[in-house]
C-alpha positions in Angstrom: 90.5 109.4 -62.7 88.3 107.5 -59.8 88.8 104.2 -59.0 86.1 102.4 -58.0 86.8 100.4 -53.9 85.6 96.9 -53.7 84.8 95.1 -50.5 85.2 91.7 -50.2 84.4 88.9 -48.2 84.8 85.1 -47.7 81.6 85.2 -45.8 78.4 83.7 -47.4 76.3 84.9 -44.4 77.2 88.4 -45.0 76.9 88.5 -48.4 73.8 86.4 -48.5 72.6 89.2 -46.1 73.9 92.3 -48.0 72.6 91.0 -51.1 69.3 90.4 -49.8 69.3 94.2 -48.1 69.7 94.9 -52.4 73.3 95.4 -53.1 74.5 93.9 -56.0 77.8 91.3 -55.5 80.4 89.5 -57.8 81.6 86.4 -56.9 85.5 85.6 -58.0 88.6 83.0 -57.0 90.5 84.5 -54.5 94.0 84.8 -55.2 96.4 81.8 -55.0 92.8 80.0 -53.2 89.8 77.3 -54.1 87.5 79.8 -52.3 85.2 82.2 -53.3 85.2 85.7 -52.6 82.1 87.7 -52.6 82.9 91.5 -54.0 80.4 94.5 -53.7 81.0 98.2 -54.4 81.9 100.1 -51.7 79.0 102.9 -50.5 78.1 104.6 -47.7 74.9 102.3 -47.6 76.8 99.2 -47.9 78.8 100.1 -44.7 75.5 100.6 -43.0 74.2 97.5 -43.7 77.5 95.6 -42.7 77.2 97.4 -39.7 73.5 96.3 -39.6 74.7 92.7 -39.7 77.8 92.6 -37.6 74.9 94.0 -35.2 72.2 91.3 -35.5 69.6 92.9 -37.8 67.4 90.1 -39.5 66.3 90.3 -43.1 63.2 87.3 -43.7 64.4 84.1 -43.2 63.1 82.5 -46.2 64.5 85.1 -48.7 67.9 84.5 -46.5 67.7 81.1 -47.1 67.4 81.0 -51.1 69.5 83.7 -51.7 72.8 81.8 -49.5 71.3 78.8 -51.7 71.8 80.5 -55.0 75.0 82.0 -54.1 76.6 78.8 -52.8 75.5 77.5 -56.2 76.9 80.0 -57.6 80.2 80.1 -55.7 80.9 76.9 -56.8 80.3 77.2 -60.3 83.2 80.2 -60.2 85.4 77.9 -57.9 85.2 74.8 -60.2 85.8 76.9 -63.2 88.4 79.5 -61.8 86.5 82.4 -63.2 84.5 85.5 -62.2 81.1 85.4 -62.4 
C-alpha cells in the first residue's frame, strides 16, 4: 500500500505562490494551534517550484495578490471553525 507525503507549511507567501504555479493545497488547524496550515501533495514538481520560490522567481503580481487574499479568507474560515477545508 502507498501512502500519499504531504507538505506543509505555515507560510501564506509560499503557498499563495505554489498554488498560483497550479498545485492544488488543503488548508487545516494545525495540531494543538489557532493557525493554519497549508497542505499540498508531495511531487517532484512541487519541490521545483518551492525551490523556485525560496530562489526569488515571480509569478504576476496581481494573480499573487488575489490568490493570498482568498486563501487568507479562507484560512480563517478553517481556523474559526477548527476544520479542514
Amino acid at each position: 500500500m502507498t501512502s500519499t507525503r504531504v507538505f506543509r507549511t505555515e507560510s501564506i507567501d509560499l503557498a499563495a505562490f505554489l498554488t498560483s504555479a497550479g498545485h492544488e493545497l488543503t488548508i487545516c488547524c494545525a495540531p494543538d494551534s489557532r493557525r493554519a496550515l497549508f497542505q499540498f501533495v508531495e511531487t517532484e514538481a512541487l519541490h521545483q517550484a518551492i525551490v523556485s520560490f525560496e530562489s526569488g522567481a515571480q509569478q504576476p503580481a496581481k494573480r499573487l495578490l488575489n490568490i493570498r487574499s482568498r486563501l487568507y479568507r479562507e484560512a480563517s474560515q478553517v481556523v474559526r471553525g477548527g476544520a479542514c477545508l
